[in-house]
PDB file of N, CA, C and O in Angstrom:
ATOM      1  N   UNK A   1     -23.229 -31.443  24.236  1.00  0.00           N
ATOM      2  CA  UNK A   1     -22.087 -30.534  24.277  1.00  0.00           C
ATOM      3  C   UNK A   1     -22.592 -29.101  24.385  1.00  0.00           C
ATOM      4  O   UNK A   1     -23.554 -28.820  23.672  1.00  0.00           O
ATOM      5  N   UNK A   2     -22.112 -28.203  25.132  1.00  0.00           N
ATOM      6  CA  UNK A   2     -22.393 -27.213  25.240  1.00  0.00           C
ATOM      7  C   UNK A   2     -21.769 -26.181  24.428  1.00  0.00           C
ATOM      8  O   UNK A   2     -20.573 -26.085  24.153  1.00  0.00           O
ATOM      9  N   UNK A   3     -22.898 -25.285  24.016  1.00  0.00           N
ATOM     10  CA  UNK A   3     -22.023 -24.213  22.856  1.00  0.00           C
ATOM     11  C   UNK A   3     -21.432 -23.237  23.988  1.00  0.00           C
ATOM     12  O   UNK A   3     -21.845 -23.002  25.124  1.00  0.00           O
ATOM     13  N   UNK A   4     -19.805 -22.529  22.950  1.00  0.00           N
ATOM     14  CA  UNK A   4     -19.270 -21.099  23.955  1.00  0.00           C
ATOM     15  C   UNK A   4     -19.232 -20.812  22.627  1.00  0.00           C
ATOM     16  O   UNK A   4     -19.357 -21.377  21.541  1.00  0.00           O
ATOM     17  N   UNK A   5     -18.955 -19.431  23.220  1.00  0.00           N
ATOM     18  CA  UNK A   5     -18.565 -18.351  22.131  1.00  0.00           C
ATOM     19  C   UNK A   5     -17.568 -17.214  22.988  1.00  0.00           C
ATOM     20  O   UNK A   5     -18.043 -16.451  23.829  1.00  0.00           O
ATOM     21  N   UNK A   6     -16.112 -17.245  22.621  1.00  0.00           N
ATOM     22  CA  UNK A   6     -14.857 -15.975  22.748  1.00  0.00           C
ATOM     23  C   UNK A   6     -14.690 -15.390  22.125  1.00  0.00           C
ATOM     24  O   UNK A   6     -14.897 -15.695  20.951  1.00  0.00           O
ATOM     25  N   UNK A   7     -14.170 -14.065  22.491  1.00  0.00           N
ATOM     26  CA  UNK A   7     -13.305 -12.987  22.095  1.00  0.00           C
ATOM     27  C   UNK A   7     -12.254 -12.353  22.606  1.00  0.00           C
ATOM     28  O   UNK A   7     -12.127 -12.112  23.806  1.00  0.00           O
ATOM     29  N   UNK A   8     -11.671 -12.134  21.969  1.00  0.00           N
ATOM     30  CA  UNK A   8      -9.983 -11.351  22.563  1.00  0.00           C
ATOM     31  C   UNK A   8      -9.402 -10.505  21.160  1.00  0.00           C
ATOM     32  O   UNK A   8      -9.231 -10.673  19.953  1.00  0.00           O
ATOM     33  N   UNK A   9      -9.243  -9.551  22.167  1.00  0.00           N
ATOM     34  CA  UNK A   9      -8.613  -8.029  21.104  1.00  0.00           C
ATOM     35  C   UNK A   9      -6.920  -8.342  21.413  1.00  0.00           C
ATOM     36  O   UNK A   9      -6.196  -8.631  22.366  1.00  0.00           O
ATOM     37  N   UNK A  10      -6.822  -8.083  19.972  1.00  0.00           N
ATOM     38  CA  UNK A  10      -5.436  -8.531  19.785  1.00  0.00           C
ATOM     39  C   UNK A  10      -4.937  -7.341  18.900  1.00  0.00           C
ATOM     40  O   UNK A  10      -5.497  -6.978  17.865  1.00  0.00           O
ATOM     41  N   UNK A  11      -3.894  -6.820  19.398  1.00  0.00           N
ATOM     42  CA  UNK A  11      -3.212  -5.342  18.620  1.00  0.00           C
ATOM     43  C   UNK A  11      -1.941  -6.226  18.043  1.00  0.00           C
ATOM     44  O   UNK A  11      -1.284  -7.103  18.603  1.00  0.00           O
ATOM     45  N   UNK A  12      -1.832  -5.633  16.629  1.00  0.00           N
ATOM     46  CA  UNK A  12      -0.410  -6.009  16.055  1.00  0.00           C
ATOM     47  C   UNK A  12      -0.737  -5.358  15.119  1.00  0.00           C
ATOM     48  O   UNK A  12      -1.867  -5.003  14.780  1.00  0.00           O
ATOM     49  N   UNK A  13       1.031  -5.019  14.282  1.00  0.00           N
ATOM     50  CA  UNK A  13       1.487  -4.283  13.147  1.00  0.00           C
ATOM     51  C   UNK A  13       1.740  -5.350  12.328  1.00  0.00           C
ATOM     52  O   UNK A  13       2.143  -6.501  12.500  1.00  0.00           O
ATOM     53  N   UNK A  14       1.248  -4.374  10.965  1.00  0.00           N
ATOM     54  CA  UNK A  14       1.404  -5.111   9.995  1.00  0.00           C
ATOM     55  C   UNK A  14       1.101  -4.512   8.670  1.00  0.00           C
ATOM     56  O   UNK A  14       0.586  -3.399   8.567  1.00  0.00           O
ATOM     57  N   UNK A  15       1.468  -5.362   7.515  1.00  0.00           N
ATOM     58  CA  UNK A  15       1.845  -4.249   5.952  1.00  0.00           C
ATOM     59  C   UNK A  15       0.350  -5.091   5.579  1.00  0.00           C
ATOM     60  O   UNK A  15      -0.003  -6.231   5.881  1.00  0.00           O
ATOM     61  N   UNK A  16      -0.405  -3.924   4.730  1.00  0.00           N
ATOM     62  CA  UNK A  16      -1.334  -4.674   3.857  1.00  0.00           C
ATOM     63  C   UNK A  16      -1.007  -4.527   2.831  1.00  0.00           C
ATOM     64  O   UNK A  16      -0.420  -3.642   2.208  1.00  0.00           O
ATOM     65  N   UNK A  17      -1.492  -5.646   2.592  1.00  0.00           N
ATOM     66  CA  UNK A  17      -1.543  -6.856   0.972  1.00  0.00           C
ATOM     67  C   UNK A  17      -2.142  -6.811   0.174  1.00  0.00           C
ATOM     68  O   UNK A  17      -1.670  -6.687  -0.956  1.00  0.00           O
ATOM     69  N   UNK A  18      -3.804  -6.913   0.468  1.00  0.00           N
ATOM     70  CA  UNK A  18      -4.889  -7.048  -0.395  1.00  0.00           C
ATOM     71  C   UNK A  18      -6.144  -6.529  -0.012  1.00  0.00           C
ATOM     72  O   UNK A  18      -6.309  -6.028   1.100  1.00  0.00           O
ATOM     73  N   UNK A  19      -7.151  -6.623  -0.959  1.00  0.00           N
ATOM     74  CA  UNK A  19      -8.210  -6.138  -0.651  1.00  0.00           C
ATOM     75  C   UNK A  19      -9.326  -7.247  -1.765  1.00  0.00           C
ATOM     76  O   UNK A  19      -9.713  -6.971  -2.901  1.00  0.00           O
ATOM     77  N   UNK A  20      -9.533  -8.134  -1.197  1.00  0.00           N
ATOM     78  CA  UNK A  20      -9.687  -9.223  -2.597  1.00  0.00           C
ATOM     79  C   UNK A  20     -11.430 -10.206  -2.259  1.00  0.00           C
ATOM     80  O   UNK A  20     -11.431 -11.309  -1.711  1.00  0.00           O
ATOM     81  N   UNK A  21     -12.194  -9.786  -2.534  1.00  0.00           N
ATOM     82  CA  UNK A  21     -13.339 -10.603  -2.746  1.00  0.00           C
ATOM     83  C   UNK A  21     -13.866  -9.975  -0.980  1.00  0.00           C
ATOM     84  O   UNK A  21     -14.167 -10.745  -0.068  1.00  0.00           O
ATOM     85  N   UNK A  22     -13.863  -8.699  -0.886  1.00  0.00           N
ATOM     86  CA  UNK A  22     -14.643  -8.495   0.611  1.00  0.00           C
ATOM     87  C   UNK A  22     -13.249  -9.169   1.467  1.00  0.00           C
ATOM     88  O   UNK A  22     -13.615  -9.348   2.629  1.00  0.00           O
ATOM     89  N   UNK A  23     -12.223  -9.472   1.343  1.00  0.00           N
ATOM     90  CA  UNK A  23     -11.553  -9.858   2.341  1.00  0.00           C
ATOM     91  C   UNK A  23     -10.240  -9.017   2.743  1.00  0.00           C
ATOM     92  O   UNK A  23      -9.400  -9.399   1.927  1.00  0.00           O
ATOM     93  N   UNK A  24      -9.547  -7.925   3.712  1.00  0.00           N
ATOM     94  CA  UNK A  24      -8.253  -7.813   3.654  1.00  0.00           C
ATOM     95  C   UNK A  24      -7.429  -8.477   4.438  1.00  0.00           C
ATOM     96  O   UNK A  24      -7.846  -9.175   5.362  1.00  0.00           O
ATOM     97  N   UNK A  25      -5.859  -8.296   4.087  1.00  0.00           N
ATOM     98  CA  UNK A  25      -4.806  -9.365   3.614  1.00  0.00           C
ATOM     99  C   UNK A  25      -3.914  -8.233   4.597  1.00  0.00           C
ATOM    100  O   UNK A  25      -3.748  -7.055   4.282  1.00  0.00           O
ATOM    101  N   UNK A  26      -3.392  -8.876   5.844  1.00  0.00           N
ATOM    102  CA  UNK A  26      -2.423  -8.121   6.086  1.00  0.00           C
ATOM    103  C   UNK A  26      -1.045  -9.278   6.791  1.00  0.00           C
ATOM    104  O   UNK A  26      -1.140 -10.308   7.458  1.00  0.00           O
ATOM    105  N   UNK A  27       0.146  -8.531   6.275  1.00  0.00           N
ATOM    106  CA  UNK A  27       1.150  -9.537   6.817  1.00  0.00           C
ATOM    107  C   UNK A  27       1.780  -9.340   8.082  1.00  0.00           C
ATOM    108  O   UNK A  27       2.267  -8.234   8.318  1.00  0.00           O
ATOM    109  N   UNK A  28       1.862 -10.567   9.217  1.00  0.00           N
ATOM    110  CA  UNK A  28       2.313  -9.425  10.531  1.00  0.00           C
ATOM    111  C   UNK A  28       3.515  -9.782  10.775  1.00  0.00           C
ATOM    112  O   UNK A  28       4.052 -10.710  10.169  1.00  0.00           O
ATOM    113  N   UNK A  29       4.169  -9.003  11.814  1.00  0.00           N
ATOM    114  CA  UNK A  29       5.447  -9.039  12.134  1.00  0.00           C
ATOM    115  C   UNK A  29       5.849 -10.284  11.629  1.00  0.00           C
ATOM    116  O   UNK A  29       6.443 -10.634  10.609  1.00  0.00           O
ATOM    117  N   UNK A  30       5.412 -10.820  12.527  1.00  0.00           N
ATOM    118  CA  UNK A  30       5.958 -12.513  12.570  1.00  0.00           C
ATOM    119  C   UNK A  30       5.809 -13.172  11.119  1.00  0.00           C
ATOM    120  O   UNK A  30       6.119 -14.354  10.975  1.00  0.00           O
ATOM    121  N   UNK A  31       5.519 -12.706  10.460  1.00  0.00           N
ATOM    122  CA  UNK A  31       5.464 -13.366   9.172  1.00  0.00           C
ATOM    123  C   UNK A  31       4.478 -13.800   8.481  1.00  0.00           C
ATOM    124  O   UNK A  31       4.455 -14.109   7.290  1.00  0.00           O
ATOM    125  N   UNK A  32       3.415 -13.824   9.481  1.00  0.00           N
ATOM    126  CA  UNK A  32       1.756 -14.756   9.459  1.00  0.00           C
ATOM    127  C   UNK A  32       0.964 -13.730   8.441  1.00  0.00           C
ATOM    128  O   UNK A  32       1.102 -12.510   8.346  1.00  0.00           O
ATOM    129  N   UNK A  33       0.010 -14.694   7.640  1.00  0.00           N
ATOM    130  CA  UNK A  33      -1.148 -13.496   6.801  1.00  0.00           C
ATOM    131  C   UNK A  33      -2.407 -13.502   7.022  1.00  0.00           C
ATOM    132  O   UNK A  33      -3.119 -14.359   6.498  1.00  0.00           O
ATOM    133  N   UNK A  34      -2.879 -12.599   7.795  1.00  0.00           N
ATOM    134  CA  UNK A  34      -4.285 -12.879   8.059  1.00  0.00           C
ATOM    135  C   UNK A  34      -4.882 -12.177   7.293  1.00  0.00           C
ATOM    136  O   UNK A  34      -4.343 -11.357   6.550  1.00  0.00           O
ATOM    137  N   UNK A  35      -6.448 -12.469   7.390  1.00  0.00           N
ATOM    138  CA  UNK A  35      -7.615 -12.040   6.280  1.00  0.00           C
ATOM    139  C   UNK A  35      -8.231 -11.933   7.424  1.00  0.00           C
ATOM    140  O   UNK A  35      -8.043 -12.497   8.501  1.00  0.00           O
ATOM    141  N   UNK A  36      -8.883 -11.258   7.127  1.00  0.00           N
ATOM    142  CA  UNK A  36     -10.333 -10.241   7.926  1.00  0.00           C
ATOM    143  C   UNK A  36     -11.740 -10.284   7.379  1.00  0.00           C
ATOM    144  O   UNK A  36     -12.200  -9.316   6.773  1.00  0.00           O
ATOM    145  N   UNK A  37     -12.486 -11.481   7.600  1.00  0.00           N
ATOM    146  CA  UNK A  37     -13.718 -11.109   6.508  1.00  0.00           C
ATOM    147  C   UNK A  37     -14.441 -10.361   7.048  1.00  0.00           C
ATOM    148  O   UNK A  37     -15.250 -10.103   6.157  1.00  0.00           O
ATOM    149  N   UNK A  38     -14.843  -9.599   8.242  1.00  0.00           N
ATOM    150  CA  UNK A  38     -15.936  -8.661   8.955  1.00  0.00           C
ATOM    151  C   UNK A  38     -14.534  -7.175   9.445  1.00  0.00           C
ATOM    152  O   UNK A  38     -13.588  -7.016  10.216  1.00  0.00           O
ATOM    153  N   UNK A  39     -15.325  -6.386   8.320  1.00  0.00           N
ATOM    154  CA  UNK A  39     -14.379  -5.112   9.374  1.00  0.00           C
ATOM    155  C   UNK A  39     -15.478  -3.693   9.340  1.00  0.00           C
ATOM    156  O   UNK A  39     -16.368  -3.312   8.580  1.00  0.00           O
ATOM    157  N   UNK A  40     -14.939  -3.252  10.441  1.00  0.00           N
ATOM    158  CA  UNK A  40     -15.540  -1.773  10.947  1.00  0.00           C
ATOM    159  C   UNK A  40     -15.570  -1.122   9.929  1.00  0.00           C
ATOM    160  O   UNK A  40     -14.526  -0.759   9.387  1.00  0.00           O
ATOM    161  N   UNK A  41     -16.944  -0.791   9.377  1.00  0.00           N
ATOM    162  CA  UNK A  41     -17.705   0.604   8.116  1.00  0.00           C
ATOM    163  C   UNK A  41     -16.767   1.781   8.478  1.00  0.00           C
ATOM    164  O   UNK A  41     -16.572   2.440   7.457  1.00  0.00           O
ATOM    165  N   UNK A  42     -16.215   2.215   9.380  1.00  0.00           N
ATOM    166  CA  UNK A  42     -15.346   3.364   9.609  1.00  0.00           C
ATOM    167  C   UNK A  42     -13.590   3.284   9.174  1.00  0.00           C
ATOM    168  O   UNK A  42     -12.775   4.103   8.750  1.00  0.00           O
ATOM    169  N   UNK A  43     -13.560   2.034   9.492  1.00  0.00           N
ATOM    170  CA  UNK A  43     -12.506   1.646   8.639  1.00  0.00           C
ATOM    171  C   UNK A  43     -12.461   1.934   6.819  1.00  0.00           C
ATOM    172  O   UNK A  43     -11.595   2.581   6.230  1.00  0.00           O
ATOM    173  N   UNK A  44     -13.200   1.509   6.438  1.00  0.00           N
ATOM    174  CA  UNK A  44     -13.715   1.954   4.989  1.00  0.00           C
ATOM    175  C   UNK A  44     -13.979   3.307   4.532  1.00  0.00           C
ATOM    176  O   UNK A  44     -14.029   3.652   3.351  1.00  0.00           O
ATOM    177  N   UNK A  45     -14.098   3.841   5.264  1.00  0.00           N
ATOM    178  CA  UNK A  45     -14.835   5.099   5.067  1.00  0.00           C
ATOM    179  C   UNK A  45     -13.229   6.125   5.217  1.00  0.00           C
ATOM    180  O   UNK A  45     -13.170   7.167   4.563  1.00  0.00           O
ATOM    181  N   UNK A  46     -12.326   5.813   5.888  1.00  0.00           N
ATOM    182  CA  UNK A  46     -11.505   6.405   6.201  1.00  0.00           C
ATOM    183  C   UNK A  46     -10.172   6.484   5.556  1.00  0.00           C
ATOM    184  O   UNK A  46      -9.395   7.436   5.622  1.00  0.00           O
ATOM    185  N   UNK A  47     -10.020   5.473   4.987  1.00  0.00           N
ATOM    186  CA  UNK A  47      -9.066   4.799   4.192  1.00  0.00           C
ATOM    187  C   UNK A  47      -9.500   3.928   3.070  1.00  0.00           C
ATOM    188  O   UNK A  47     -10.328   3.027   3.198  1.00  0.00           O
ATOM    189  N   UNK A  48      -8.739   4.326   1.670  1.00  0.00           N
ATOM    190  CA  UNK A  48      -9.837   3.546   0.631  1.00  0.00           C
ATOM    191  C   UNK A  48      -8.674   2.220   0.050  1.00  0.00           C
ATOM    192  O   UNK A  48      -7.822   2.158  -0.836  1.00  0.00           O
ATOM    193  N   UNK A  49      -9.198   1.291   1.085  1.00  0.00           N
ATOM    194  CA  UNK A  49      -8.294   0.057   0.793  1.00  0.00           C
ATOM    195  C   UNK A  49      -8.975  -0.393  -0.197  1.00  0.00           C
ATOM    196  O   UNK A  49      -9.051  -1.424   0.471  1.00  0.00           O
ATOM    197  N   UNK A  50      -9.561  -0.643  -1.159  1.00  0.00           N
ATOM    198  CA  UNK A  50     -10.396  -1.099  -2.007  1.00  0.00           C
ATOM    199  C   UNK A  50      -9.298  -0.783  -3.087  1.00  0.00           C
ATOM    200  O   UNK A  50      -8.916  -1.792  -3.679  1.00  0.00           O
ATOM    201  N   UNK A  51      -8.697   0.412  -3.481  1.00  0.00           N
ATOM    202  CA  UNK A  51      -7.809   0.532  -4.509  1.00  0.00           C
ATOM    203  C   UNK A  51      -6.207  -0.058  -3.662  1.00  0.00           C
ATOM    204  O   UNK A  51      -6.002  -0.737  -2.656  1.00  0.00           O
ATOM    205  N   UNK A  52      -5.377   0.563  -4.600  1.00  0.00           N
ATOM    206  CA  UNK A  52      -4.117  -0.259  -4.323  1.00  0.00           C
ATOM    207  C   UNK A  52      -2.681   0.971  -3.877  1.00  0.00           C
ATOM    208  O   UNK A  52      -1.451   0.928  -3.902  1.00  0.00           O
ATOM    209  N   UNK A  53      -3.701   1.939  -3.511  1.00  0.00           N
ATOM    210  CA  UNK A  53      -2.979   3.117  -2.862  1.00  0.00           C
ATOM    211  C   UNK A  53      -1.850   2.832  -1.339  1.00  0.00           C
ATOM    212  O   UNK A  53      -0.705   3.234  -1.131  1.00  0.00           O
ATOM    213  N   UNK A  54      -2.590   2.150  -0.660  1.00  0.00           N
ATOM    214  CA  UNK A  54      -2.126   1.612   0.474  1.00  0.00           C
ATOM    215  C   UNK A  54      -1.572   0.418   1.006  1.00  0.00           C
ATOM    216  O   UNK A  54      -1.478   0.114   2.195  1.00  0.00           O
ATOM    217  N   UNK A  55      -0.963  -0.687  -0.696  1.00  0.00           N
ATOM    218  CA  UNK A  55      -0.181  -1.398  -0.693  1.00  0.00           C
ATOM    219  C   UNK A  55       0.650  -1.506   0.101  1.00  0.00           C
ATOM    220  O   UNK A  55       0.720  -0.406   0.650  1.00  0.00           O
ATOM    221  N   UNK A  56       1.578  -2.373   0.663  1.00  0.00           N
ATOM    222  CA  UNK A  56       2.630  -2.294   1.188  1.00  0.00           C
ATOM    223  C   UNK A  56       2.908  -1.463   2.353  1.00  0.00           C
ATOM    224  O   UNK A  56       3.896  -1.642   3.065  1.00  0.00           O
ATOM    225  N   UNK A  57       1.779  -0.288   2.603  1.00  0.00           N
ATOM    226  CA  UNK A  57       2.228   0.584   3.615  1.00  0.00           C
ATOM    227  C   UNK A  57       2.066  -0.516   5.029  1.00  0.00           C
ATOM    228  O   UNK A  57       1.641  -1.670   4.995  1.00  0.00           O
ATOM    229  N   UNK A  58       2.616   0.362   6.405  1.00  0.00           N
ATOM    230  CA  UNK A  58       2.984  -0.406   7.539  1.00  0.00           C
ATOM    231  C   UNK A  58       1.559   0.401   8.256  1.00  0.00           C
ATOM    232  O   UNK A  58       1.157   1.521   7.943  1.00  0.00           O
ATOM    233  N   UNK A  59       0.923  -0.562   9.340  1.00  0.00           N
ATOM    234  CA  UNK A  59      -0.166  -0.478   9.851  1.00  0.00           C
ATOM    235  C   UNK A  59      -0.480  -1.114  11.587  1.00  0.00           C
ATOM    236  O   UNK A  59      -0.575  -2.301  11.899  1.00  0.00           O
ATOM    237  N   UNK A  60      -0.605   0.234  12.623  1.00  0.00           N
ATOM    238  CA  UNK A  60      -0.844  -0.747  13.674  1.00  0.00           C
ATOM    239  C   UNK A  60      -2.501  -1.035  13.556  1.00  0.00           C
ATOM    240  O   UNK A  60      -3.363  -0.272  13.119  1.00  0.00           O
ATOM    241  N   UNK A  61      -2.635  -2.249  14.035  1.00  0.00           N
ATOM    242  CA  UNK A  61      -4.067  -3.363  13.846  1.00  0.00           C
ATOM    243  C   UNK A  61      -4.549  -3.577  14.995  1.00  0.00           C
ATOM    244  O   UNK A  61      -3.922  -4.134  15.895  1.00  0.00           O
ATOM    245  N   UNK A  62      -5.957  -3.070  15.104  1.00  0.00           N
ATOM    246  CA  UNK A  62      -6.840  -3.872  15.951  1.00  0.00           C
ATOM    247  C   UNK A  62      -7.777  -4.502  15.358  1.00  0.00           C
ATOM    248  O   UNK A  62      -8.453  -4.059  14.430  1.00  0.00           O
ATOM    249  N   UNK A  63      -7.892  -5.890  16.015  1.00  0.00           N
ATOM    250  CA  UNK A  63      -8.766  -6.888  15.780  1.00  0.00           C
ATOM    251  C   UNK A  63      -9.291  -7.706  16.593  1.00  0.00           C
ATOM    252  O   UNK A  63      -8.648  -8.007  17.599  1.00  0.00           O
ATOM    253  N   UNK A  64     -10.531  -8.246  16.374  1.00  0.00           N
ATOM    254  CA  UNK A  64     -11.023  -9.484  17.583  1.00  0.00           C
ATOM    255  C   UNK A  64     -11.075 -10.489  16.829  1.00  0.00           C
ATOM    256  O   UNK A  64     -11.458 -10.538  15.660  1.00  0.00           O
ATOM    257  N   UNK A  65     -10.603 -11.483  17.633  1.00  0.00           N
ATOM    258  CA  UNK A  65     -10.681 -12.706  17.370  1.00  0.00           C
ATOM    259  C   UNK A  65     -11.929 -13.297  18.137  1.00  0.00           C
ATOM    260  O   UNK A  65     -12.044 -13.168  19.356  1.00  0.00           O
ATOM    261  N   UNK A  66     -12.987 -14.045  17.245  1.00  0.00           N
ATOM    262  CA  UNK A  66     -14.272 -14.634  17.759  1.00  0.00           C
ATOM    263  C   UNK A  66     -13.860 -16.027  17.660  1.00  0.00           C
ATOM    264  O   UNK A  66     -13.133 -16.427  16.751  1.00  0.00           O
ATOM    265  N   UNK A  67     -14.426 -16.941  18.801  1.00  0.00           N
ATOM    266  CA  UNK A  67     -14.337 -18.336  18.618  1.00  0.00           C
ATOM    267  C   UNK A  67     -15.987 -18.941  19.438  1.00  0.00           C
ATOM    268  O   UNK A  67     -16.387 -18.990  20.602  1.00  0.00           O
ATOM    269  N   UNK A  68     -16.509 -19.281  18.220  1.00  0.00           N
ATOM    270  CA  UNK A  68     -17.495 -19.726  18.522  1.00  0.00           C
ATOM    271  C   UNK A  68     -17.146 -21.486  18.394  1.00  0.00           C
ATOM    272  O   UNK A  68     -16.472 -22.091  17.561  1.00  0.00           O
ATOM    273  N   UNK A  69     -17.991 -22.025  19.711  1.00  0.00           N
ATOM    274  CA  UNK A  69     -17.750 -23.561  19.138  1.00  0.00           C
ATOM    275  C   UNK A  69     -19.119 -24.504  18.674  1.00  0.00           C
ATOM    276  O   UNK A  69     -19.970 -24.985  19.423  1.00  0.00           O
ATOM    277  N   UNK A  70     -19.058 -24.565  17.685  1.00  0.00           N
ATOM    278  CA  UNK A  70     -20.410 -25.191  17.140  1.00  0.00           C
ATOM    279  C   UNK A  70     -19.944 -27.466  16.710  1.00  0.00           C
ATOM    280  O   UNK A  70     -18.982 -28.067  16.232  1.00  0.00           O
ATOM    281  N   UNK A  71     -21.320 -27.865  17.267  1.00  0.00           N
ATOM    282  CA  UNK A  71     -21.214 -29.052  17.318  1.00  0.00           C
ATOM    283  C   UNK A  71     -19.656 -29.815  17.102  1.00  0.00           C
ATOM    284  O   UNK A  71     -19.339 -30.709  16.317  1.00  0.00           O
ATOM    285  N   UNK A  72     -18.778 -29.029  18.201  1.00  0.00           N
ATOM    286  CA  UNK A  72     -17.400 -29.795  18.949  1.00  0.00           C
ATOM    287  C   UNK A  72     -16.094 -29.185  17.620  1.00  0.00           C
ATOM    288  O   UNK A  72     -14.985 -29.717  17.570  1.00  0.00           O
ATOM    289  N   UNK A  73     -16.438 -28.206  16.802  1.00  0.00           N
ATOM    290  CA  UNK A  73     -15.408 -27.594  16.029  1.00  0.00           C
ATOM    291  C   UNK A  73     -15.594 -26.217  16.415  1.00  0.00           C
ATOM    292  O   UNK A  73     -16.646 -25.737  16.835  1.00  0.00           O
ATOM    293  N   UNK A  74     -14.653 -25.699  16.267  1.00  0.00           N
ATOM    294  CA  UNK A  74     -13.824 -24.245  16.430  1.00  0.00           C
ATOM    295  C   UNK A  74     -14.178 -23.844  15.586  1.00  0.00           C
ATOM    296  O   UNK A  74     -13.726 -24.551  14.685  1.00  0.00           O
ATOM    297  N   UNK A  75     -15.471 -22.164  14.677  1.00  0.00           N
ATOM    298  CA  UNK A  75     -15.176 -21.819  14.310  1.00  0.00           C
ATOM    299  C   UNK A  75     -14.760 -19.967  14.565  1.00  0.00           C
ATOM    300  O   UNK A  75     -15.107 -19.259  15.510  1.00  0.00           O
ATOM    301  N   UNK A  76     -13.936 -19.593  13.374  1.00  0.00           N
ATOM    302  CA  UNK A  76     -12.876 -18.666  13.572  1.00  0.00           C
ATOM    303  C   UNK A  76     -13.132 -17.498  13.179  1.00  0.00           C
ATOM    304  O   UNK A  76     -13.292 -17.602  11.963  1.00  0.00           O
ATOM    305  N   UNK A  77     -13.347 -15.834  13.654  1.00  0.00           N
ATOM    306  CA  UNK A  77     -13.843 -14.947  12.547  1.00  0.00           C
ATOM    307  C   UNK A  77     -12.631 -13.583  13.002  1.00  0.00           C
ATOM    308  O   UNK A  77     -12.249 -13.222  14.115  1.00  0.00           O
ATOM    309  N   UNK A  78     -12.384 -13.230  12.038  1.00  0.00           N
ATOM    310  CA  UNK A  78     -11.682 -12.200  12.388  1.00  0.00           C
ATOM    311  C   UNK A  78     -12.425 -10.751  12.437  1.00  0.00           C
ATOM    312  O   UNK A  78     -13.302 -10.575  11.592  1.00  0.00           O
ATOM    313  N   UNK A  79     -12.213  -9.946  13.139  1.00  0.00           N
ATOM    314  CA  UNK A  79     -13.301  -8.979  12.602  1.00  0.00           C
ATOM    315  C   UNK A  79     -12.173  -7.476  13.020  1.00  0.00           C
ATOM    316  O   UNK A  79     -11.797  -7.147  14.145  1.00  0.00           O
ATOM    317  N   UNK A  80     -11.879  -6.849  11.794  1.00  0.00           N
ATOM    318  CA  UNK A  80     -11.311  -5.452  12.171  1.00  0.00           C
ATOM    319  C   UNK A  80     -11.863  -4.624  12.718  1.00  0.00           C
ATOM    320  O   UNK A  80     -13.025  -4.360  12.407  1.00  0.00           O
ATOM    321  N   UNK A  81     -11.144  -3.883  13.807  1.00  0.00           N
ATOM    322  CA  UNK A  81     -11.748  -3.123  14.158  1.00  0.00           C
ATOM    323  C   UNK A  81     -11.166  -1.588  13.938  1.00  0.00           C
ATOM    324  O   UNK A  81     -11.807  -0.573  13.665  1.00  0.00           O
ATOM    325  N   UNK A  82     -10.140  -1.703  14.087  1.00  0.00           N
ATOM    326  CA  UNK A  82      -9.449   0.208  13.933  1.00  0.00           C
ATOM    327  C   UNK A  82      -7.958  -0.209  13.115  1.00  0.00           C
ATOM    328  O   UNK A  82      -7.183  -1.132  13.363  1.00  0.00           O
ATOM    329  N   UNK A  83      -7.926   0.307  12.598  1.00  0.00           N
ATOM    330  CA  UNK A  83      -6.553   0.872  11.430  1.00  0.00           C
ATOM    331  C   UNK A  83      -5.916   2.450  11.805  1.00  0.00           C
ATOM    332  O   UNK A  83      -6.439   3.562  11.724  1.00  0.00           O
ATOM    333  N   UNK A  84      -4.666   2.048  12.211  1.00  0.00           N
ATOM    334  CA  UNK A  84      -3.930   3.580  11.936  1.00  0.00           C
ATOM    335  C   UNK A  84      -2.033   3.077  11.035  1.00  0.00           C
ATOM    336  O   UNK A  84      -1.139   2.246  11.190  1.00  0.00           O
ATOM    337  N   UNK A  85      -2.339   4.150  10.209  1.00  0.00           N
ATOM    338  CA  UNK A  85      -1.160   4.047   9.010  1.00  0.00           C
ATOM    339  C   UNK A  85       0.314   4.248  10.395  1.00  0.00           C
ATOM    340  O   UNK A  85       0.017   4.638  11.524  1.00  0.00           O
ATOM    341  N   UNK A  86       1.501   3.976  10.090  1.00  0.00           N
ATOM    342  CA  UNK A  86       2.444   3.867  10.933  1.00  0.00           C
ATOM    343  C   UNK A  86       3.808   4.628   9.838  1.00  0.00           C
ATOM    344  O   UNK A  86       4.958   4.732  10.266  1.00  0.00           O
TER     345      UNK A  86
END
C-alpha cells in the first residue's frame, strides 16, 4: 500500500471553548467542536488563550487539515494557523 499525505486550508468562524492539556476547543457554526493539537507560536504570542479571558468570544479560523495515511488508516491533525477576534 502506498503511503499519501493531504492538506487543505479550511477558514471558518467560531467561539472558543477551551484551552485544556496543549489542546484548543473551538465551536463552529455548524455546531461541530474541534480541537487543534499543533498551532502557530504566533498565535500564542498574540492572544493569551491559556487563561479564560477569551472564552466565548467569536473568532474567524484558519486551519489545515493534514491526512496522512499510514498502514490503510486515516490519520488526522489539525494544525492552527491564524486567529482573528470577530
Amino acid at each position: 500500500m502506498k503511503y499519501y499525505s493531504t492538506e487543505e486550508l479550511i477558514f471558518e468562524e467560531g467561539i472558543f471553548k477551551s484551552y485544556e492539556n496543549g489542546y484548543l476547543s473551538f465551536q463552529l457554526n455548524n455546531g461541530e467542536l474541534i480541537k487543534f493539537e499543533q498551532i502557530n507560536n504566533n498565535i500564542l504570542n498574540l492572544y493569551d488563550l491559556k487563561s479564560k479571558i477569551h472564552i466565548g468570544k467569536k473568532f474567524q479560523i484558519e486551519y489545515l487539515e493534514i491526512i496522512d495515511d499510514l498502514d490503510d488508516e486515516d490519520f488526522v491533525i489539525l494544525k492552527l494557523n491564524k486567529l482573528k477576534i470577530l
